[in-house]
N, C-alpha and C positions, 0 to 999 in steps of 0.2 A: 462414432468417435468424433465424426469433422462438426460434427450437430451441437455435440459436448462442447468444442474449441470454440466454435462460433456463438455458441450464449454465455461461456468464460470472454470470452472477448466481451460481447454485449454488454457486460454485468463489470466487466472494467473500465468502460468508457460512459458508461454512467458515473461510475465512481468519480473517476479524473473530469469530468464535465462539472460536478458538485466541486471537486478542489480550484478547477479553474475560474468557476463563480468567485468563491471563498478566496483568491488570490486577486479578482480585480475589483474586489470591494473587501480591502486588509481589515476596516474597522467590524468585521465579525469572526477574524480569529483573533484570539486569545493574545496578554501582552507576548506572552513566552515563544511567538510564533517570531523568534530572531530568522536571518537569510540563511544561515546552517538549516533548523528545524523547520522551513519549507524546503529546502533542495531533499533534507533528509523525506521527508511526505513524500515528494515528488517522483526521488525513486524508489521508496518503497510501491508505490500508487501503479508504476510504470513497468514494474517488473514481470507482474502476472499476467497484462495483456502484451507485451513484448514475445515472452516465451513460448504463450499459446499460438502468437501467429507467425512464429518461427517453426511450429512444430506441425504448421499445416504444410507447408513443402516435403519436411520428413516423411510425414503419413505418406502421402501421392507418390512422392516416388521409391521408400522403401518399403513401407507399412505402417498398420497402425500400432502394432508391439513396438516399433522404435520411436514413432510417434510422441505415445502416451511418458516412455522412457527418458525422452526429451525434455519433458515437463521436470524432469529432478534439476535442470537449469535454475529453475524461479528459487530451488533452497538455496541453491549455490550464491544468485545471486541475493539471497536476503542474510545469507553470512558474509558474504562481502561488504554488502554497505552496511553494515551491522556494527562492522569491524571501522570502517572506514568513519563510522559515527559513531562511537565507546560512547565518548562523552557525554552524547546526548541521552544515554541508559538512565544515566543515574542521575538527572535531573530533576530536583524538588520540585514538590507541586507548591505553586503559588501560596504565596498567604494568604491566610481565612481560607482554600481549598479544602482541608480536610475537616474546618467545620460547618461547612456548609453542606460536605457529605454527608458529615454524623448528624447533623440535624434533619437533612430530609431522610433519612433511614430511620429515625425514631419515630414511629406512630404516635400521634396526636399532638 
């Protein structure tokens, strides 16, 4: 189980390592990446390694059944800042975005 938490961690700080590139050089995200919609990244991005290495104390010293149980933290928190950012749900995609989807989906 600590093997599992320890390549979830691994495989989040990769993640957050590519966001923090993408965050000190802004001119390769997107215009729509307003300061709302990075804090929102950020802690979506942060949540999953936060809770795995919260749930490596639990394992050690009650077990790994409470451990692994731990982990329903990361939904709680992805309803929280979910809630905490509505607004940002329903946000249009750019213009010209969806024809430029529909055209690379059309073969030839």
């Amino acid at each position: 189980m600590l093997l599992y938490t320890f390549g979830q961690i691994g495989t989040c700080a990769g993640q957050l390592t590519v966001w923090i590139v993408l965050l000190r050089h802004r001119t390769m995200l997107a215009e729509r990446a307003t300061p709302r919609r990075i804090t929102y990244v950020s802690l979506q991005l942060m949540r999953a390694p936060l809770t795995f290495l919260l749930s490596i104390p639990v394992t050690l010293m009650v077990g790994p059944g409470l451990g692994m149980l731990s982990w329903a933290v990361m939904v709680a928190l992805a309803v929280v800042v979910t809630r905490l950012f509505r607004d940002l749900e329903h946000d249009p995609a750019p213009a010209g975005h969806a024809r430029r989807v529909r055209r690379a989906a059309t073969p030839g």
